[in-house]
Every structure is written in C-alpha cells, then in structure tokens.
C-alpha positions as CSV (number, residue, x, y, z in Angstrom):
1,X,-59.2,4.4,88.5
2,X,-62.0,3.1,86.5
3,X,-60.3,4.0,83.2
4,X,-56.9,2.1,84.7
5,X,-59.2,-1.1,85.1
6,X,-60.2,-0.5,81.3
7,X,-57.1,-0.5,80.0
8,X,-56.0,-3.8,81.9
9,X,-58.8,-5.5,80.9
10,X,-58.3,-4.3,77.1
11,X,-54.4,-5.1,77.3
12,X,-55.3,-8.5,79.0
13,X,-58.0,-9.7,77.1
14,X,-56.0,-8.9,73.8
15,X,-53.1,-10.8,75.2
16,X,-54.9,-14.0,76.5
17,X,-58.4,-14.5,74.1
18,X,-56.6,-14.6,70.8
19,X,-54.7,-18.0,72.2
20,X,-58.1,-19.3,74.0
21,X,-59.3,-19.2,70.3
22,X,-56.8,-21.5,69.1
23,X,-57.6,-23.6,71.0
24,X,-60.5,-23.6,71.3
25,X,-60.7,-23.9,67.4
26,X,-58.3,-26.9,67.6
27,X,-60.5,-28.8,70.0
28,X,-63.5,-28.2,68.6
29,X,-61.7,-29.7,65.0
30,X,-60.0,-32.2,66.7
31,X,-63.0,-33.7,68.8
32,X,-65.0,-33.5,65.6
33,X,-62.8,-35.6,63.7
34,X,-61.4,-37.8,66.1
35,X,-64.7,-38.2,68.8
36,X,-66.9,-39.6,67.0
37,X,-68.0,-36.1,65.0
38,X,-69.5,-34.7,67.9
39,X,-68.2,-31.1,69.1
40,X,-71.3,-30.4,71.3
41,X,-69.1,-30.3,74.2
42,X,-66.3,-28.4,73.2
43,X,-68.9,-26.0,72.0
44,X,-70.5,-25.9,75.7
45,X,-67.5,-25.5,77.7
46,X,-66.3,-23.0,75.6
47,X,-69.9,-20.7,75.8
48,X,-69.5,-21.5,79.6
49,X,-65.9,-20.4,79.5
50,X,-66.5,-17.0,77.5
51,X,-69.8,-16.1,79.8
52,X,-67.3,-16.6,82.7
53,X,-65.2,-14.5,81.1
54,X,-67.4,-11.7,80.5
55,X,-68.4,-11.6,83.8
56,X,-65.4,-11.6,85.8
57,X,-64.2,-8.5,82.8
58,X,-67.3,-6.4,84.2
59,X,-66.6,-7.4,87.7
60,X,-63.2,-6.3,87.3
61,X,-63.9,-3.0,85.8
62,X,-66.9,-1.9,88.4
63,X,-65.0,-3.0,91.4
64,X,-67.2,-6.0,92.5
65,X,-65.2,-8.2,94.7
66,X,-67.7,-11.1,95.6
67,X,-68.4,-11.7,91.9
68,X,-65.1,-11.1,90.8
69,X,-63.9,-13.8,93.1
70,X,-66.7,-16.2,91.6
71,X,-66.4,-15.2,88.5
72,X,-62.6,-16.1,88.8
C-alpha cells in the first residue's frame, strides 16, 4: 500500500504545486510592487506553507495519523 500512497502523493503534488507557484510568484511580485517593496511576508508564509506541505506528504506516505492530521 505504501507504493499506492506514492503515487497519490506524486499525482497530487503535480496537480496542485505547480498552481501554488503561481501564486505564490504573483504575490510575492505584487506585494513587492504594490506594498511598499517588501515581500518578506509573502516569502514567510510561503516557507511555512511548503514545510507544511512536506510534512503532511511524509505523513501521508508512512501512515502517521496524528501528524497527518496536524500537518493538514
């Protein structure tokens, strides 16, 4: 089942972090233009986002409810 996982993390991952990119990139110009030149936040929230990320992706594939869950 462990190789299922895999594959729905790959196939999800593909799907859903190409458009978190956009916009990510989008805010981070638009906040840099627009808010006074200073993307430090969008940066931030984005590292946090991504660790998050990460986390709940090896949560996922090694079965680990309570930190999938918080992860989430």
């Amino acid at each position: 089942t462990k190789d299922v996982r895999i594959n729905k993390v790959i196939h999800n991952d593909a799907e859903n972090d190409f458009y978190f990119l956009i916009l990510y990139l989008a805010t981070a110009i638009y906040s840099d233009s627009v808010l006074s030149r200073d993307c430090t936040r969008t940066v931030i929230y984005g590292t946090i986002y991504l660790f998050f990320r990460l986390g709940y992706t090896i949560a996922y594939i090694f079965a680990l409810q309570p930190w999938r869950t918080l992860c989430f």
